[in-house]
C-alpha positions in Angstrom: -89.8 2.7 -38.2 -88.5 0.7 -35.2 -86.4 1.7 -32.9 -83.8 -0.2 -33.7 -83.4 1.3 -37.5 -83.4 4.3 -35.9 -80.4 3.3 -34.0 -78.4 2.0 -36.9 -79.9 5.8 -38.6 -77.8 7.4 -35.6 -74.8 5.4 -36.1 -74.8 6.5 -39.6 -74.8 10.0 -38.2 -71.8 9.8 -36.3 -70.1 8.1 -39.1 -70.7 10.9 -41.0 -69.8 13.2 -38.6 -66.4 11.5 -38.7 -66.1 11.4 -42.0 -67.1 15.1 -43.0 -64.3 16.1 -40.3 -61.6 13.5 -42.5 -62.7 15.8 -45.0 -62.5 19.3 -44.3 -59.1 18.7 -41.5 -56.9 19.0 -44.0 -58.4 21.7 -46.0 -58.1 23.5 -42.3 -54.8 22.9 -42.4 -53.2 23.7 -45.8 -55.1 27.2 -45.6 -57.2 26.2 -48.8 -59.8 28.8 -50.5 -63.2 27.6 -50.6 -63.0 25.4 -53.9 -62.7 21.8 -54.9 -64.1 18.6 -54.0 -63.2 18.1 -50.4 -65.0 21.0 -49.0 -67.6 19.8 -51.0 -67.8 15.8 -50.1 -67.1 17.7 -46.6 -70.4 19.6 -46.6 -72.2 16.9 -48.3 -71.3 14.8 -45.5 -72.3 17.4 -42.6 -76.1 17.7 -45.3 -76.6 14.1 -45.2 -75.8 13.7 -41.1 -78.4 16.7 -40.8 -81.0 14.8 -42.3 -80.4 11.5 -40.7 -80.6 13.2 -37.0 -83.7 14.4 -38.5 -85.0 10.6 -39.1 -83.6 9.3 -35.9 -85.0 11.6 -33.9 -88.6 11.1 -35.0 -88.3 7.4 -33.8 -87.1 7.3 -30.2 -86.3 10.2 -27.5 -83.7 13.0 -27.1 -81.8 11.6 -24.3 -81.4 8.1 -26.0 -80.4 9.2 -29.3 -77.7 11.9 -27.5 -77.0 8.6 -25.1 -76.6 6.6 -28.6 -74.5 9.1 -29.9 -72.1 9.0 -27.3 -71.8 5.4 -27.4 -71.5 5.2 -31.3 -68.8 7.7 -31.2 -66.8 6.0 -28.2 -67.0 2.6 -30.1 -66.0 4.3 -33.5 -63.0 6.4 -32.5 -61.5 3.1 -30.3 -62.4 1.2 -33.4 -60.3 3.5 -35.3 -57.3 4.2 -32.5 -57.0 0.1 -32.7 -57.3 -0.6 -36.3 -55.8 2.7 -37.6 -53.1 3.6 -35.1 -52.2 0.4 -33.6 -53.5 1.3 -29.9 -53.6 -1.5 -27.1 -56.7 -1.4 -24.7 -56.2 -1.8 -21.0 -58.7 -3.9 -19.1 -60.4 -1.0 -17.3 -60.7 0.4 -20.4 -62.8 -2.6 -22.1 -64.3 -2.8 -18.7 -65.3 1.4 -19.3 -66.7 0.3 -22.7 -68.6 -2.7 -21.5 -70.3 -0.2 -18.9 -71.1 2.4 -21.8 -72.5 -0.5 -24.1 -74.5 -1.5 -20.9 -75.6 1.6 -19.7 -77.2 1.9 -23.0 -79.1 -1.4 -23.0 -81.0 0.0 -19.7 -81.9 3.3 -21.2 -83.5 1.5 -24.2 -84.9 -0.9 -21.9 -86.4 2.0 -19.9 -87.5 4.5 -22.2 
């Protein structure tokens, strides 16, 4: 597997970390028992980002799939914030992004 697959295998990760927690906030919130089909699509979400870490993680190095993670996550929630919520980016913080986005390019570079 290249490393780049095992990239896009983190990025499904964090996706479904995001996900699973869409999931189970709101059984949090409405002080739900334990039954019905968003705890379960919850966990199943949590089982299937378990076993991609698992794949990613047998392809390139602990500190560039935790550096990955970070970056996926950063670009997913400001993703969301701008699509979802209607949020406006400042220019220093595109300019923060473009630093995270390059930051990553050296480690892959490196490592």
């Amino acid at each position: 597997m290249s490393g780049l697959l095992a990239y896009g295998i983190c990025l499904l990760a964090v996706l479904g970390v995001i996900a699973s927690e869409r999931f189970l906030k709101p059984v949090s919130d409405r002080r739900v028992t334990l039954h019905g089909p968003t705890i379960f699509l919850g966990a199943m979400c949590f089982v299937a980002t378990a076993a991609a870490w698992v794949l990613a993680l047998r392809n390139v190095s602990m500190a560039q799939n935790a550096g990955s993670a970070s970056l996926f996550t950063l670009l997913a929630l400001v993703t969301i914030g701008v699509l979802l919520f209607g949020g406006k980016r400042a220019v220093l913080e595109s300019l923060g992004i473009a630093m995270a986005v390059g930051s990553m390019l050296l480690m892959s570079s490196i490592a």
